[in-house]
C-alpha positions as CSV (number, residue, x, y, z in Angstrom):
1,X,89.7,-35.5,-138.2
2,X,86.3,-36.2,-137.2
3,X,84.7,-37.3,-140.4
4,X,88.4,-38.2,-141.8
5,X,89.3,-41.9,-143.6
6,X,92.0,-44.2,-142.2
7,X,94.8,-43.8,-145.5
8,X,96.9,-46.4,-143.5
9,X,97.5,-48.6,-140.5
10,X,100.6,-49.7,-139.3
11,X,101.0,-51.7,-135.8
12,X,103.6,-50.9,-133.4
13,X,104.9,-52.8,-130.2
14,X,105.0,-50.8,-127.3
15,X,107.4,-52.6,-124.8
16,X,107.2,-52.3,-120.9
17,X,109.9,-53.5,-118.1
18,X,108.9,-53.7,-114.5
19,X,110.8,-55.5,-111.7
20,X,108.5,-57.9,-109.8
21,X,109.7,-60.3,-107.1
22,X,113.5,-59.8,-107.6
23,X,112.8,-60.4,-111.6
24,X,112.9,-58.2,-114.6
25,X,109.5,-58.6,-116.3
26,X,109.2,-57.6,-120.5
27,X,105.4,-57.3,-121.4
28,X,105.1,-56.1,-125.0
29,X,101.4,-54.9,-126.3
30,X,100.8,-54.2,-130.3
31,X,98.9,-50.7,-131.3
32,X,97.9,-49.3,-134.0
33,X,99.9,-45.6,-136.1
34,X,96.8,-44.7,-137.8
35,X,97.5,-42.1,-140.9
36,X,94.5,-39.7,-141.5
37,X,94.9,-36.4,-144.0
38,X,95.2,-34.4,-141.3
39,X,96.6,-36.3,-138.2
40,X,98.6,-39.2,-137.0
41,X,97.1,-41.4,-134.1
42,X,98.9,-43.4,-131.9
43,X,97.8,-45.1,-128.4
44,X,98.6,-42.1,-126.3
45,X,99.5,-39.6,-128.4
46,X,97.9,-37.6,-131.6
47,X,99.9,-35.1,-134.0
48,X,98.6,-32.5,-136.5
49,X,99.7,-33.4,-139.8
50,X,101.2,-29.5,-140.4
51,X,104.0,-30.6,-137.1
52,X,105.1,-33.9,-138.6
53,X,107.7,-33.1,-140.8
54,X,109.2,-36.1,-141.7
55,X,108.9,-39.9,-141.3
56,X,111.5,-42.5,-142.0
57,X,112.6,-45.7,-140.8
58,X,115.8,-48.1,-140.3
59,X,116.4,-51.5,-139.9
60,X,117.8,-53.0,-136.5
61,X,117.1,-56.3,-136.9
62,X,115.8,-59.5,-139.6
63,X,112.7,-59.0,-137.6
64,X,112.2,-55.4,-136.5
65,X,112.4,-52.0,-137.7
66,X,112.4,-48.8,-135.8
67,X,110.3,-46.1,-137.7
68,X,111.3,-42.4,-137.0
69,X,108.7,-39.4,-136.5
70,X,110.3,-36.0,-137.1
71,X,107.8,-33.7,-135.6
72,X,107.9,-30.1,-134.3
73,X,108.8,-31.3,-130.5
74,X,111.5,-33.9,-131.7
75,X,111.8,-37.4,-133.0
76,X,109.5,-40.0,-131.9
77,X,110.5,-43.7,-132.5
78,X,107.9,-46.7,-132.6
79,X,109.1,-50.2,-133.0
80,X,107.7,-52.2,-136.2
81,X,107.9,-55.6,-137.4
82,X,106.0,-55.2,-140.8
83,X,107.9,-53.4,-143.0
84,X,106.6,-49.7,-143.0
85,X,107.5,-48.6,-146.7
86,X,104.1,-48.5,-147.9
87,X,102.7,-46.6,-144.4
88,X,105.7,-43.7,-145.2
89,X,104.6,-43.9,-148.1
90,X,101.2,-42.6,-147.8
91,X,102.4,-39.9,-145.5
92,X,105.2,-38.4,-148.1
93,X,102.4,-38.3,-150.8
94,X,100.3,-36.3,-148.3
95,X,102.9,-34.1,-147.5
96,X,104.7,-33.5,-151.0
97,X,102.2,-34.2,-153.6
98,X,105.3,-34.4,-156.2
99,X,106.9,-37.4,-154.3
């Protein structure tokens, strides 16, 4: 991946709850999935393309979507408010190139 192109960028919320003071505290931060030909970067995390098998994504509200890793150690799920058809996209082209 070191000489690799961004294919495409899709930002994700990452959503933290701490109790402070008796009070329940929501501090969400935006990141960035970024889709390589070989890997998929998040924040904290990086997966070799060959151990993402799938990628899809669901609707749970007007606003947000939840889109679905299916990798080799399970099923990662990043929150999304753009729509991420074009980002799974990308990635079933990479993997399939008759899709």
């Amino acid at each position: 991946m070191a000489n690799s192109t961004v294919l495409s960028t899709l930002t994700y919320i990452d959503t933290e709850r701490s109790i402070e003071a008796g009070e329940m505290k929501i501090v969400q931060t935006e990141h960035n999935l970024h889709l390589y030909e070989d890997a998929l970067t998040a924040s904290t995390t990086e997966f070799n393309l060959a151990n993402v098998w799938d990628m899809s994504y669901r609707s749970f509200s007007d606003e947000a979507n939840l889109l679905y890793l299916h990798t080799h150690s399970g099923v990662v799920a990043y929150k999304v408010y753009a729509d991420p058809g074009h980002f799974v996209t990308v990635f079933k082209k990479l993997k399939n190139v008759n899709y």
